[in-house]
VMD Tcl script that draws the C-alpha trace (Angstrom):
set ca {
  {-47.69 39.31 -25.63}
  {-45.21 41.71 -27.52}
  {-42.59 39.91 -29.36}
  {-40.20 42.63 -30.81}
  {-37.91 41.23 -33.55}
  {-34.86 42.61 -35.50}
  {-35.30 43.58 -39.34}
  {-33.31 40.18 -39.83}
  {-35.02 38.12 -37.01}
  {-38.36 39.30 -38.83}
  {-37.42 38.16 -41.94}
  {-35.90 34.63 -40.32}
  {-39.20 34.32 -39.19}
  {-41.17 34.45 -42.26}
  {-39.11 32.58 -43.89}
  {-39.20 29.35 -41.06}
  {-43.45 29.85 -41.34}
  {-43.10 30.14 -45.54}
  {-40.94 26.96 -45.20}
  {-43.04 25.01 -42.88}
  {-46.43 26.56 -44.14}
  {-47.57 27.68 -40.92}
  {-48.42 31.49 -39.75}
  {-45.58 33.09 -38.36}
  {-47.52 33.07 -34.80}
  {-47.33 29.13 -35.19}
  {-43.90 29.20 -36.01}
  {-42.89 30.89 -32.95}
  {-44.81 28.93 -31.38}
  {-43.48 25.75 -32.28}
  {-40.04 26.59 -31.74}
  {-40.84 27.44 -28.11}
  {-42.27 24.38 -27.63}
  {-39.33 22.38 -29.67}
  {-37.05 24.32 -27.75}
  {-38.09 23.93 -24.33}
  {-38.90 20.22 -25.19}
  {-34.89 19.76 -26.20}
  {-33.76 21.59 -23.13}
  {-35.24 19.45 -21.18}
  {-34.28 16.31 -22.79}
  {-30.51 17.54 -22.98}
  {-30.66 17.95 -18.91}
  {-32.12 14.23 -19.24}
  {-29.90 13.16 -20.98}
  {-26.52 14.82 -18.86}
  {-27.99 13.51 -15.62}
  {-28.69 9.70 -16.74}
  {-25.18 10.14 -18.33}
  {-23.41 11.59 -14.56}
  {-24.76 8.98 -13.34}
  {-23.89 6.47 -15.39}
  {-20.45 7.69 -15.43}
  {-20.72 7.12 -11.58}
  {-22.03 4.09 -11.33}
  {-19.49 2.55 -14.04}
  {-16.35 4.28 -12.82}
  {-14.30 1.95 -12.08}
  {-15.17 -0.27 -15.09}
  {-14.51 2.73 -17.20}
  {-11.21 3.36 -16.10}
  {-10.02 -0.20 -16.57}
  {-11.54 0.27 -20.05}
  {-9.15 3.02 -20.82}
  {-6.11 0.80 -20.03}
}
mol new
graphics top color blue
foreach p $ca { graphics top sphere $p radius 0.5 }
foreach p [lrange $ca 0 end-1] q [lrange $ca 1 end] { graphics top cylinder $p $q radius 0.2 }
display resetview
């Protein structure tokens, strides 16, 4: 795989691997993984909290009185 990068992006890059002494081919590919990890906990997260807000509705609104 190609990854094209920006002058800037480029130098973002190297400065992420310099600054967590890893190759700049491990630091992409740890903030794939880091990303992809949080993305998925976020969507988690907003479902357990849709349906908490369900479940609880009533109580909640009784709390805001």
């Amino acid at each position: 795989m190609t990854l094209r990068l920006t002058e800037e992006q480029q130098r973002a890059l190297a400065m992420l691997a310099e600054a967590t002494g890893v190759s700049e081919h491990e630091a992409v590919v740890q903030a794939i993984t880091e990303t992809a990890a949080r993305s998925v906990r976020d969507g988690r997260v907003r479902a357990l909290s849709q349906d908490g807000r369900a479940r609880y509705a009533s109580l909640l609104d009784r709390l805001a009185q």
